[in-house]
Each structure stands twice: as structure tokens, then as C-alpha cells.
MMTF fields as JSON, N, C-alpha, C and O atoms, coordinates in Angstrom:
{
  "mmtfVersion": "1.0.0",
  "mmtfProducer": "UNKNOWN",
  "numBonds": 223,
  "numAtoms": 224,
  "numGroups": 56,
  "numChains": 1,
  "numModels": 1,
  "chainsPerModel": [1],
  "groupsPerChain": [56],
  "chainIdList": ["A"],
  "bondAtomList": [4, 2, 8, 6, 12, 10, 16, 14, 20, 18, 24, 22, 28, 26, 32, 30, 36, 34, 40, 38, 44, 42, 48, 46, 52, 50, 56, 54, 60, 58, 64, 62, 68, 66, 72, 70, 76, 74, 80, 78, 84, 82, 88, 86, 92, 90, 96, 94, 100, 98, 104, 102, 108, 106, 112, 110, 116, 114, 120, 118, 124, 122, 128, 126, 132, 130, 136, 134, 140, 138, 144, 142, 148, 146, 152, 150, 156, 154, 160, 158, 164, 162, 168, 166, 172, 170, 176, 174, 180, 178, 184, 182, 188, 186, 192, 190, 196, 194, 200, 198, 204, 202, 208, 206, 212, 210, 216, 214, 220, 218],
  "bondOrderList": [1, 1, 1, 1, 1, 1, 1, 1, 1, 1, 1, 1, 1, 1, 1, 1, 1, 1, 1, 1, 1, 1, 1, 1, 1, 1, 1, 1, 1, 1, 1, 1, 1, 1, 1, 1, 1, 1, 1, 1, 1, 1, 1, 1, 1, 1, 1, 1, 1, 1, 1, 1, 1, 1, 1],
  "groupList": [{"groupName": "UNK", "atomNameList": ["N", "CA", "C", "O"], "elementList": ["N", "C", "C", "O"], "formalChargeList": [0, 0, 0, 0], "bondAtomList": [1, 0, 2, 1, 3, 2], "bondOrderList": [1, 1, 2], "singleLetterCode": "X", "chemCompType": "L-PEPTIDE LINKING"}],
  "groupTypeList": [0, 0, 0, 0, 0, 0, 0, 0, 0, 0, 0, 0, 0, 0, 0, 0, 0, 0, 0, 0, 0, 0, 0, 0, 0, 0, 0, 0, 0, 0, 0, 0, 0, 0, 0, 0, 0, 0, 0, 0, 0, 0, 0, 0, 0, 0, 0, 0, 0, 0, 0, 0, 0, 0, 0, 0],
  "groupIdList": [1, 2, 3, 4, 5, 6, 7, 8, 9, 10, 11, 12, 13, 14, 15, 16, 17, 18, 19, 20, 21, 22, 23, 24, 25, 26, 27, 28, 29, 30, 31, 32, 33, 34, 35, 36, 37, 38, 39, 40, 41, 42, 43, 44, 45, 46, 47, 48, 49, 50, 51, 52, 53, 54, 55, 56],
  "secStructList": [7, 2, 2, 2, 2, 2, 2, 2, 2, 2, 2, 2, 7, 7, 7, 7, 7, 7, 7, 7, 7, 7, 7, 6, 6, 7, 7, 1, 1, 7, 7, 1, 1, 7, 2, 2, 2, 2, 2, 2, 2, 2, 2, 2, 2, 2, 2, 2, 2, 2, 2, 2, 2, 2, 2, 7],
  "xCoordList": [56.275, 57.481, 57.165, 57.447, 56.528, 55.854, 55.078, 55.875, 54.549, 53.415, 54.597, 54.879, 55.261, 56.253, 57.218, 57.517, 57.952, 58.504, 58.037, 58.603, 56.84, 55.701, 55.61, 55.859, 55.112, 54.71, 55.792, 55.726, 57.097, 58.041, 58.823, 59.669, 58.359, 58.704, 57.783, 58.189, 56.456, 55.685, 55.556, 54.872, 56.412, 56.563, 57.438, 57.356, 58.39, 59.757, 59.43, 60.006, 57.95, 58.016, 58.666, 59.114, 58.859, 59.948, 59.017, 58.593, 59.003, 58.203, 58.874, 59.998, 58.186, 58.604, 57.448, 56.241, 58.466, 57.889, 56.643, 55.97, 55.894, 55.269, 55.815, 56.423, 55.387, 56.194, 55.895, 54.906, 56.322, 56.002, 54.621, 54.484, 53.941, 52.904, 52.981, 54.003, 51.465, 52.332, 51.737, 50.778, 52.258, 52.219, 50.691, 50.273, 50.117, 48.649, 48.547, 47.511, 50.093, 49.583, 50.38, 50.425, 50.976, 52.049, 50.607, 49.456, 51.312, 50.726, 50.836, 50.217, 51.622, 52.171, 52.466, 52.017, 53.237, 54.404, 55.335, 55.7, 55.926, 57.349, 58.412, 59.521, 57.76, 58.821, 60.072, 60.443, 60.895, 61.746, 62.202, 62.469, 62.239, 61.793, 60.584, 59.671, 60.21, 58.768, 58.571, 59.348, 57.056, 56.817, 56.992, 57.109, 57.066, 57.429, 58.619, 58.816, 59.83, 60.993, 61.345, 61.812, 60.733, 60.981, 60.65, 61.549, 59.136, 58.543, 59.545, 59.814, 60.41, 60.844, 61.738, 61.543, 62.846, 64.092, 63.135, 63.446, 62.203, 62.064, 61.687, 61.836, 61.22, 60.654, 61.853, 61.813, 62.888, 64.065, 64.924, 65.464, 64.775, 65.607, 64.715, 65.295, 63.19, 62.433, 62.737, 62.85, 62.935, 63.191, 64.538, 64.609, 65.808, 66.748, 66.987, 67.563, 66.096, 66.234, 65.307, 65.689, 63.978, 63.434, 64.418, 64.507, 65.054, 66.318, 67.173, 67.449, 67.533, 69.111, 68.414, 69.053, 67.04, 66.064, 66.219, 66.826, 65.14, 65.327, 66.622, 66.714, 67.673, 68.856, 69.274, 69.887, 68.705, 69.356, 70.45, 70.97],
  "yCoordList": [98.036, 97.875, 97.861, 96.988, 98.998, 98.841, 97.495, 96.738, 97.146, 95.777, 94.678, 94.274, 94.258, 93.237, 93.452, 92.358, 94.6, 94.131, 94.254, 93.673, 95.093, 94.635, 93.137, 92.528, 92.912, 91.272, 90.305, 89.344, 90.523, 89.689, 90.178, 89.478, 91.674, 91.876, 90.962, 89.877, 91.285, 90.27, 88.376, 87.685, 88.037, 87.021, 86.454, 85.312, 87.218, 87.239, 87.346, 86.637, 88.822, 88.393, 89.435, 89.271, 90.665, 91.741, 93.481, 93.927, 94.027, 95.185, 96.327, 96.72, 96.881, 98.041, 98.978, 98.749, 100.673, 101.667, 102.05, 101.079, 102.695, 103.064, 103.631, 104.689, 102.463, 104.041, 105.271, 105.568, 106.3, 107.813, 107.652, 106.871, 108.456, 108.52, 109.349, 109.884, 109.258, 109.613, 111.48, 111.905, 111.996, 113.438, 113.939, 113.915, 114.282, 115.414, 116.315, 116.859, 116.655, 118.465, 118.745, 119.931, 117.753, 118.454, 119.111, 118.744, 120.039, 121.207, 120.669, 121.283, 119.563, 118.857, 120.262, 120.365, 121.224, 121.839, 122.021, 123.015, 120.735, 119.583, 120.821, 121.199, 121.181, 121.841, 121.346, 120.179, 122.663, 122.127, 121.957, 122.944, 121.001, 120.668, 120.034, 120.569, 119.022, 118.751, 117.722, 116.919, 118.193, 117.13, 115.898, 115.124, 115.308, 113.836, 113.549, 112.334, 114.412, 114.646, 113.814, 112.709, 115.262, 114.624, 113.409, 112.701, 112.668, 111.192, 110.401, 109.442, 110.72, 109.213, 109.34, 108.561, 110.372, 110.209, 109.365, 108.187, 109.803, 109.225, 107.887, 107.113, 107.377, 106.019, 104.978, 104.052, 105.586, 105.1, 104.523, 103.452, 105.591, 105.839, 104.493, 103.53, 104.442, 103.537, 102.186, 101.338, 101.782, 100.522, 100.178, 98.962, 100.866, 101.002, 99.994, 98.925, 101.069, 100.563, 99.631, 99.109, 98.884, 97.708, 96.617, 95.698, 96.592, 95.726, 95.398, 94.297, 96.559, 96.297, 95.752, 94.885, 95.903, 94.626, 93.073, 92.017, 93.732, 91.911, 90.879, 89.675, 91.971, 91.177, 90.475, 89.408, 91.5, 91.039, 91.798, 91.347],
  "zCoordList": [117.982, 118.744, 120.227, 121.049, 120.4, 122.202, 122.194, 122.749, 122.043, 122.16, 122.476, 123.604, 121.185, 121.065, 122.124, 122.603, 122.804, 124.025, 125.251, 126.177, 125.47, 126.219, 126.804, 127.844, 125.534, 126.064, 126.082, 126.849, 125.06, 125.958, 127.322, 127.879, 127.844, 129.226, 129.741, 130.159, 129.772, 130.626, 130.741, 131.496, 129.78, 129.705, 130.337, 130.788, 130.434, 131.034, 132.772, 133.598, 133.252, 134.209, 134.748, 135.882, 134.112, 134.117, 133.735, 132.669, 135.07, 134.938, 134.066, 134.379, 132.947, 132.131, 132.156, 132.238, 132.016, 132.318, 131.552, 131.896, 130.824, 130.081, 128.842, 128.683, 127.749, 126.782, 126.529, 127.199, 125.779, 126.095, 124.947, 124.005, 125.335, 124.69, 122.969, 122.539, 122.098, 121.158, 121.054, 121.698, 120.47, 120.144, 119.741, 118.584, 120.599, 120.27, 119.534, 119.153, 119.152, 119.292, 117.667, 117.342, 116.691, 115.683, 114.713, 114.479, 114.432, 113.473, 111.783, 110.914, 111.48, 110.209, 109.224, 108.083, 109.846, 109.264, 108.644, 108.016, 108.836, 109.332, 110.126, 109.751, 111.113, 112.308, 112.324, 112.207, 112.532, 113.074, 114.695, 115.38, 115.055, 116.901, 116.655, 117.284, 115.92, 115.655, 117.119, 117.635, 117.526, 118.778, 118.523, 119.473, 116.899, 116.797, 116.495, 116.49, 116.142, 116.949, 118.277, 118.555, 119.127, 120.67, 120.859, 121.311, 120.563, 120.689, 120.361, 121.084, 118.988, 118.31, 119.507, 120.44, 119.606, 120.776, 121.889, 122.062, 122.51, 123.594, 123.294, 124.239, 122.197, 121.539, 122.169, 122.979, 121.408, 121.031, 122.446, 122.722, 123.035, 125.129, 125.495, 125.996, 125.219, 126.181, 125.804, 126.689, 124.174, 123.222, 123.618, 123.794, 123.861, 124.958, 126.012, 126.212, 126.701, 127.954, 128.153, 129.2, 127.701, 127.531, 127.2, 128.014, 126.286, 125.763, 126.898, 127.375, 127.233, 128.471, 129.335, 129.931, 129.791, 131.456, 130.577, 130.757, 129.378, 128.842, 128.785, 129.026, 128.32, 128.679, 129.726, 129.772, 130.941, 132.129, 132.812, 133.832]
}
């Protein structure tokens, strides 16, 4: 998903932030608050807001 609007930002010509990086640290517990939890939300905010630039 990062790659694919990556490169149609750059195609477009249209600077995007970094997406969030992915999680170092889960213990595979299945926490609850799991650090890949937090990742997907932030996955999700960045796939977002990539969309709403590409739009325009």
C-alpha cells in the first residue's frame, strides 16, 4: 500500500510524508494496546491523507 501511493504521489509530482514505520518491539502476546495496533491507526491516518493530496 505504501509503495503504490508512493509512486503514484511521485508521478503525480506531489510530495508525501513518510509512512510510519513498522513496529520493532511487539512481544506477539496479542496485547492489548498492541504496538501494531498503534501502526495500523497510523497506517491508515497516512493512506488518508495520501488520498486527500492525490485528489487534489
Amino acid at each position: 500500500m505504501f509503495q503504490a501511493l508512493q509512486q503514484r504521489a511521485a508521478d503525480a509530482g506531489i510530495p508525501l510524508r513518510k509512512p510510519p514505520p513498522e513496529p520493532t518491539t511487539c512481544c506477539g502476546r496479542g496485547c492489548n494496546g498492541c504496538v501494531w495496533e498503534g501502526f495500523l491507526d497510523a497506517a491508515e491516518y497516512w493512506r488518508q491523507e495520501a488520498l486527500l493530496q492525490l485528489q487534489g
